[in-house]
C-alpha positions in Angstrom: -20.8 -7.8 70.7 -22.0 -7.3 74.3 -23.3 -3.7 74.5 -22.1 -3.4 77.8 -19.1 -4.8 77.3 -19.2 -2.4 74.1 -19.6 0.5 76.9 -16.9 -0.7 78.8 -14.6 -0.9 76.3 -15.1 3.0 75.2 -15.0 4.2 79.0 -11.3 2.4 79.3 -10.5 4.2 76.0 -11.6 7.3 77.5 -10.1 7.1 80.9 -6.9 5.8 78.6 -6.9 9.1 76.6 -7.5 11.1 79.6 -4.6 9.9 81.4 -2.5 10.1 78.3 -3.7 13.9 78.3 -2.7 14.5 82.0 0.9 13.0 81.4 1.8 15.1 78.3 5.7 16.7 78.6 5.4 19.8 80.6 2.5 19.1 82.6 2.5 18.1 86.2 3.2 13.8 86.5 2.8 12.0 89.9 6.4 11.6 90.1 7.2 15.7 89.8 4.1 16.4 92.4 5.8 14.1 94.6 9.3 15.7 94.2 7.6 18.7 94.9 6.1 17.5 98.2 9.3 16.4 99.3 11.3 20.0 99.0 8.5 21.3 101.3 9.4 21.8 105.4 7.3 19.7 107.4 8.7 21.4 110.4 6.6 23.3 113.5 7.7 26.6 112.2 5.6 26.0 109.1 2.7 24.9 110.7 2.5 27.9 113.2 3.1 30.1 109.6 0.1 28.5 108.2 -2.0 28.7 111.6 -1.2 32.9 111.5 -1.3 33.2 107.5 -4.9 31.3 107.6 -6.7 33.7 109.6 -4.9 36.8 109.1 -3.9 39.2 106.8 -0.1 38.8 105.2 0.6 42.6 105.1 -0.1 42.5 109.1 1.9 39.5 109.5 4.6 41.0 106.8 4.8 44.2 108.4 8.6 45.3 109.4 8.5 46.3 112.9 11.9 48.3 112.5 10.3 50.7 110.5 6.7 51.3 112.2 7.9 54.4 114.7 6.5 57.5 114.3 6.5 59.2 110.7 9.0 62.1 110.2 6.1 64.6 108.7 9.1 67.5 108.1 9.7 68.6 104.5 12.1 71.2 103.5 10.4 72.4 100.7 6.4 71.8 100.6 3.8 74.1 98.4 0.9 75.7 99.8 -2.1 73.1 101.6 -5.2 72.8 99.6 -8.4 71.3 99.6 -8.4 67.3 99.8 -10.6 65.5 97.6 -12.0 61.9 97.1 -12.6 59.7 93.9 -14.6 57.3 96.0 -15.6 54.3 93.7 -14.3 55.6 90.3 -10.7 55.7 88.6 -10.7 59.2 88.1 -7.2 60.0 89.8 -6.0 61.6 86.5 -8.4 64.6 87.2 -8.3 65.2 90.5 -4.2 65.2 90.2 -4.6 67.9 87.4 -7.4 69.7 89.1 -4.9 69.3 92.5 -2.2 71.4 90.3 -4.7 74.1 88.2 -6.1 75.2 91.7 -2.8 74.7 93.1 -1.0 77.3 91.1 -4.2 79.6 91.4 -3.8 79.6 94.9 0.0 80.5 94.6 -0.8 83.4 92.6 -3.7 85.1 94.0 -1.7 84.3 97.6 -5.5 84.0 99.2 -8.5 82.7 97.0 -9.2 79.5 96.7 -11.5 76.8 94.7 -12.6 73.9 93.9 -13.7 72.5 90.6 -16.3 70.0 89.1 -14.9 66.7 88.4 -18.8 65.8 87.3 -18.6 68.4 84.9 -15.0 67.5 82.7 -15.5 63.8 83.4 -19.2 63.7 81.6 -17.6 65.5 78.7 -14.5 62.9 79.1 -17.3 60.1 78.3 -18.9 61.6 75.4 -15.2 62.0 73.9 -14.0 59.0 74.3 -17.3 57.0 73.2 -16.6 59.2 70.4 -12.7 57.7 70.0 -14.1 54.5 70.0 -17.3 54.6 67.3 -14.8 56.6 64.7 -12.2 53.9 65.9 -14.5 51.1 64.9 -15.0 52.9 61.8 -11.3 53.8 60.8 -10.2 49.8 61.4 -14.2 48.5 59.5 -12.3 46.9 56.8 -10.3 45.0 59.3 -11.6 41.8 60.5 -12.5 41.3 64.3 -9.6 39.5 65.4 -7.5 42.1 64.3 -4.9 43.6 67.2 -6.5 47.0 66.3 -10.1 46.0 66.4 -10.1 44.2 69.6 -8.2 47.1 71.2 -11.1 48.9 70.6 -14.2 46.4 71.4 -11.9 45.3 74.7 -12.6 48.5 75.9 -14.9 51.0 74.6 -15.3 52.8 77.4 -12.9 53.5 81.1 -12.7 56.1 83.5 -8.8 56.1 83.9 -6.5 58.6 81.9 -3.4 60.7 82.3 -2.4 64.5 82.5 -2.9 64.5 78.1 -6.6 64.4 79.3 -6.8 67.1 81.4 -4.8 69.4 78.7 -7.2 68.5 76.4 -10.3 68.4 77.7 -10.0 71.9 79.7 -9.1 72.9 76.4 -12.4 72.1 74.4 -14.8 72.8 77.4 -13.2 74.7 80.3 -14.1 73.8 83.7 -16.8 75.2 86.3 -16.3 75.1 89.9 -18.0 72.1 92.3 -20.5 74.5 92.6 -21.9 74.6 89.7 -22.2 71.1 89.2 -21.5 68.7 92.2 -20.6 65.1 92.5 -23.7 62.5 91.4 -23.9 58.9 92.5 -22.5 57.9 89.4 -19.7 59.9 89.3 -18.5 58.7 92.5 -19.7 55.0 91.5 -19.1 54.5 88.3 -19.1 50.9 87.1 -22.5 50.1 86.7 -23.3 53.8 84.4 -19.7 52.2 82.4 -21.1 49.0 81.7 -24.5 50.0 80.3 -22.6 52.9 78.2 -20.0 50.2 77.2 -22.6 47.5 75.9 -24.4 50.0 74.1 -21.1 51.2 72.4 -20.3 47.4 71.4 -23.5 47.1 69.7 -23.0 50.4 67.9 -19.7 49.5 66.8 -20.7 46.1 65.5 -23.2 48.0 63.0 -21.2 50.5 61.6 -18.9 48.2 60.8 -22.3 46.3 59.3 -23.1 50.0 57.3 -19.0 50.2 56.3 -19.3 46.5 55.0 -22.8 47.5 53.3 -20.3 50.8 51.4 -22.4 53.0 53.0 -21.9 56.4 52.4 -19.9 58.5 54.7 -22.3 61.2 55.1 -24.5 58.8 56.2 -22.1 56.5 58.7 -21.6 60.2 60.6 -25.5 60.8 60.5 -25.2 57.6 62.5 -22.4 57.9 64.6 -24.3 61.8 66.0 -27.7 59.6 66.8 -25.8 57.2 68.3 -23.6 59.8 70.6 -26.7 61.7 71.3 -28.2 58.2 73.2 -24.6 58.1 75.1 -25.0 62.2 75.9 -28.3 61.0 77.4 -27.1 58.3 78.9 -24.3 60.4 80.5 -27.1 63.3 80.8 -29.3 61.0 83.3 -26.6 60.0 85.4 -24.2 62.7 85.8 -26.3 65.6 84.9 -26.2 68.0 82.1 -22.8 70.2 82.0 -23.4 73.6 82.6 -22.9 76.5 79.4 -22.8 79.1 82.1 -23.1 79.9 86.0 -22.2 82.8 88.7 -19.7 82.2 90.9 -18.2 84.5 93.9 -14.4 83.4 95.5 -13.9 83.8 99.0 -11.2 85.8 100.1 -8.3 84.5 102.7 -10.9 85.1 105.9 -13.7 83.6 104.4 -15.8 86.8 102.6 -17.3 86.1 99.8 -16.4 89.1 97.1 -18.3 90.1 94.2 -20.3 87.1 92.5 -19.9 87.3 88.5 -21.2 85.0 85.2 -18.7 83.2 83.5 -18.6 80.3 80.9 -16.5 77.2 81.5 -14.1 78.5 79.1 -14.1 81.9 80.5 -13.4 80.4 83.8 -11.0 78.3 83.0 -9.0 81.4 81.9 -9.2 82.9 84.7 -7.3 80.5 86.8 -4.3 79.5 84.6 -4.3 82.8 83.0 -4.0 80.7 79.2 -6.6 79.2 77.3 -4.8 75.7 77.0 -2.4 73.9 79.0 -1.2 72.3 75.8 2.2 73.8 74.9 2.9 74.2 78.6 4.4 71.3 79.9 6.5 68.1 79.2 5.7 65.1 80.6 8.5 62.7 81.8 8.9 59.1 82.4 11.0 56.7 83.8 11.1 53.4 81.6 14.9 51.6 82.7 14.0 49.3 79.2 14.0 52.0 77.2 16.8 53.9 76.0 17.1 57.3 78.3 17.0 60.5 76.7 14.7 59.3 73.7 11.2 60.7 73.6 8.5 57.8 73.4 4.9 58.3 72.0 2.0 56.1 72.9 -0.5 55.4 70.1 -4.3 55.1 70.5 -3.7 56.8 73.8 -5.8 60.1 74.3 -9.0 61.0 75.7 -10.3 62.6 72.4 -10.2 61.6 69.0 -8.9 64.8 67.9 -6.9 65.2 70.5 -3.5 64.3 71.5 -1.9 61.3 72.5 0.3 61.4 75.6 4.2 62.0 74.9 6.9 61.8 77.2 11.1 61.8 77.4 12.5 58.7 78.6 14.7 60.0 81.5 16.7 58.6 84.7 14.8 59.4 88.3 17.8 61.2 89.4 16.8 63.8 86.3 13.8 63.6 87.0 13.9 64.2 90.5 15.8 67.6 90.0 12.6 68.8 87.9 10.6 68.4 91.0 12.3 69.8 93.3 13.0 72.8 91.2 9.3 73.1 90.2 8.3 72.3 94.1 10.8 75.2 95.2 9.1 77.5 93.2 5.5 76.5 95.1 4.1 74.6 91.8 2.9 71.1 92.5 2.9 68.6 90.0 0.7 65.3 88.2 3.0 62.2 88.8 1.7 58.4 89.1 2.9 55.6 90.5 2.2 51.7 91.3 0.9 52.7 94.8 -0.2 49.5 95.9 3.5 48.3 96.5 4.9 48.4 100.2 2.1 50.6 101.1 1.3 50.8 104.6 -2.5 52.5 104.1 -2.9 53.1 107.8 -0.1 55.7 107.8 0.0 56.4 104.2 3.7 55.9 104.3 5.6 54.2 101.3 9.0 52.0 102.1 10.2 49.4 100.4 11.3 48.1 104.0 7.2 48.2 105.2 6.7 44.8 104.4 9.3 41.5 104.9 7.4 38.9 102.1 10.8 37.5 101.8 11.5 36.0 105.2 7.2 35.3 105.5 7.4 32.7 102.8 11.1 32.2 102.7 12.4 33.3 99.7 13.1 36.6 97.8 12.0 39.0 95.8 14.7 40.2 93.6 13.5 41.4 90.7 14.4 45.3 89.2 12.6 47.6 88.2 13.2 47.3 84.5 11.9 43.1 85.1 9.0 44.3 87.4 7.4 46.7 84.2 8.1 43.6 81.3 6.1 40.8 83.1 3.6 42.9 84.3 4.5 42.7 87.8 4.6 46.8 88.3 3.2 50.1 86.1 1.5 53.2 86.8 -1.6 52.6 88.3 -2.7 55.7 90.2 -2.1 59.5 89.8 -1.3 62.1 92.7 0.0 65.5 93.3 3.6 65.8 94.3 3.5 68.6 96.6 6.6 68.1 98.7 10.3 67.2 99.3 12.7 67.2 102.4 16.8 67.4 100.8 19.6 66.8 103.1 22.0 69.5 103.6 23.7 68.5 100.0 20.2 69.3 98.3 19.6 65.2 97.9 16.0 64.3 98.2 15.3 61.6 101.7 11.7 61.6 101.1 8.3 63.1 99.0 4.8 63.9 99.9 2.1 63.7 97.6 -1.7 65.0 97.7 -4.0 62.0 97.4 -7.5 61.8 95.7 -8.9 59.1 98.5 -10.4 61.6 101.2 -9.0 63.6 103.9 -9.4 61.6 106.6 -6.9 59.0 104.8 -3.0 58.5 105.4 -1.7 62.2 106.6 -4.7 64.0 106.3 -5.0 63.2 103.0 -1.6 63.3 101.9 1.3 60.0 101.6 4.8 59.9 102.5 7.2 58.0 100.2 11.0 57.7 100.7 13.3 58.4 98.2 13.9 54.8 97.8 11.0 54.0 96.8 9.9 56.8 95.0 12.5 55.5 92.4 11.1 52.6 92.3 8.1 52.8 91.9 7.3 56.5 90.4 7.0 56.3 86.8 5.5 59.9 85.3 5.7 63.3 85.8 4.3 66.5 84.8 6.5 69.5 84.6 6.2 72.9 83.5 8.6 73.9 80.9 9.9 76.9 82.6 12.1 74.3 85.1 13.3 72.0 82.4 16.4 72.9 80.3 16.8 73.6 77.2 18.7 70.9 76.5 15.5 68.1 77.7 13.3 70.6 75.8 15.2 69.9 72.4 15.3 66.2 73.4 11.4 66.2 74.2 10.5 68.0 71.0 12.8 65.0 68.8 10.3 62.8 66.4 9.1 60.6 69.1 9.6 56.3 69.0 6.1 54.9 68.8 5.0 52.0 71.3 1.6 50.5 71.5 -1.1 50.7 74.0 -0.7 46.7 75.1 2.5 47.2 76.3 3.0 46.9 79.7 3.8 50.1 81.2 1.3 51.8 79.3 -1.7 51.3 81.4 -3.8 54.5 82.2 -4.2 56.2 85.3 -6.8 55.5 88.0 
């Protein structure tokens, strides 16, 4: 035969399979791409749309001018003004909330001094632990192969800088914390990606041979041995970019007109003390969530999830928002703020820092709707807990019903109002998801239901994302 008609006779068979490919059941076929250019308006409304879409940004375009008057700043019930802090290029919003609330209720009981503390110092020891929860990870799930649901959890990630209010609790525990002081902010604290990914890559390679030395039946003594070597290059690692943690430093508070009082050495620990006046937060607090999937009432722990491997992962009670909102206000009314997160980035206007579900019209932009609730939004992944802030305020009607929140915010003080963001009440139950309370404002009745053997869930699901 021919060889080019040979040729041509295989490039028809391919262009013959290729079609066949392109017009399997449930893909897109010429005749349902032309049905679907049909249903579309062709009108001049659309074109003017696509003229101001093209070249500018849809929240501007979106934005509801009903509600873009002046912000009512009153609250009823707000605790004492602190200190605004910024995470800058890292996702370390988990801190700074609990630091927001430590100093926080220092401040409300010594009535004038004041601090600040080292994120630079907790979050280097936050590193080390939870490069540690990964390499004993690896080694707990060795006999499991790699495609295993386990496993990949733990090569997906090896390494973040998110977390929740279980972190704080547990690291403050184990190592205390030093004010900013003592050891401020480095570049890589405040820009922490490129530090992460070396640190991760190097973890991935660790973990791939001790699961080499479990496979080899290795000793255990010796598969430790390994695992300190390895955690002494991270500490290095972690020592080069965010500096060695301090064992011990002098320190003098400032009193309410600025004099500085007697300066005195204290350890992390010592100093950690000092300012909650216990030597853990564990034990303290509950944490609370709202999860409209879940049954209410039911306490729910999330496995895998903790910043240290011997630590604890974090544990909450299922419970409506209008439950939830009378532990804030009760904690708020005594002048205690609190760790709560929320998906921030919906129907934010950043300019104000004001949250309303009425900030932005999508619907009548793109002519349709968006109706979906909040139970739908959290099981197709369309809304979770994404970022951590300080709930510091709330203004009740005169029926003691909440119309709106303020929260401290981790993004600098020159952001929203001064540093702070306003949500309605609306959308706070929409879109808040934990909170942080101290046990002294929750019932005994929640506190029997918190302490119940808790349902686990796993890490993948979609709520359970950490904070950042």
């Amino acid at each position: 035969m021919n060889k080019k008609l040979l040729l041509a006779g295989f490039m028809l068979a391919a262009v013959s399979m290729n079609i066949s490919a392109q017009q399997k059941d449930g893909g897109i076929s010429q005749k349902m791409l032309s049905e679907i250019k049909k249903s579309q308006s062709q009108g001049a409304a659309d074109k003017a749309l696509f003229n101001a879409i093209a070249s500018n940004s849809i929240n501007d375009l979106a934005k509801n001018f009903a509600t873009a008057g002046e912000l009512d700043t009153h609250f009823s019930v707000e605790t004492k003004k602190q200190n605004i802090h910024n995470q800058k290029q890292s996702g370390r919003c988990w801190m700074f909330s609990g630091f927001n609330v430590i100093r926080g209720n220092f401040a409300a009981q010594s009535d004038s001094l004041k601090v600040d503390l080292s994120q630079d110092y907790l979050f280097f020891y936050d590193q080390l632990e939870k490069a540690n929860l990964f390499l004993q990870g690896v080694i707990d799930c060795a006999n499991k192969p790699m495609d295993d649901k386990r496993v990949q959890f733990f090569f997906k990630n090896p390494l973040n800088d998110g977390g929740t209010f279980c972190g704080v609790a547990d690291l403050t525990e184990k190592y205390g914390v030093v004010p900013m002081s003592a050891m401020p902010e480095t570049f890589s604290a405040e820009n922490t990606s490129k530090m992460a990914s070396l640190i991760t890559s190097k973890l991935r390679e660790y973990g791939l041979k001790l699961r080499k030395m479990v496979a080899e039946k290795k000793s255990k003594q010796a598969i430790q041995a390994e695992k300190t070597q390895m955690l002494g290059t991270v500490y290095h690692m972690l020592k080069l970019t965010l500096g060695e943690p301090v064992t011990e430093f002098t320190y003098a508070f400032k009193d309410k007109n600025g004099k500085s009082l007697e300066a005195k050495k204290y350890t992390p620990k010592e100093f950690f003390k000092l300012l909650t006046g216990k030597e853990s937060l564990n034990g303290t607090f509950i944490m609370v969530m709202n999860d409209p999937r879940r049954e209410y009432y039911k306490t729910y722990e999330v496995d895998f999830d903790r910043h240290t491997y011997d630590g604890h992962n974090w544990k909450y009670l299922n419970l409506p928002m209008d439950e939830i909102a009378k532990l804030a206000i009760a904690s708020l009314k005594d002048g205690k703020k609190m760790y709560s997160s929320y998906d921030v980035g919906k129907f934010l206007d950043r300019k104000r820092g004001y949250c309303d579900v009425n900030n932005f019209d999508y619907g009548s932009l793109f002519s349709t709707t968006f109706p979906m609730n909040k139970a739908e939004r959290i099981e197709t992944f369309d809304s979770g807990s994404t970022h951590a802030m300080t709930l510091s305020a709330v203004d009740l009607d005169a029926q003691g019903n909440p119309l709106k929140w303020k929260v401290e915010n981790s993004w600098g003080p020159s952001w929203g109002q001064g540093g702070c963001l306003i949500m309605t009440n609306e959308w706070f139950n929409e879109y808040m998801f934990r909170l942080v309370v101290d046990k002294k404002y929750v019932s005994e009745k929640l506190l029997k239901l918190a302490d119940q053997k808790p349902v686990m869930v796993m890490p993948e699901d979609p709520l359970f994302g950490v904070d950042e």
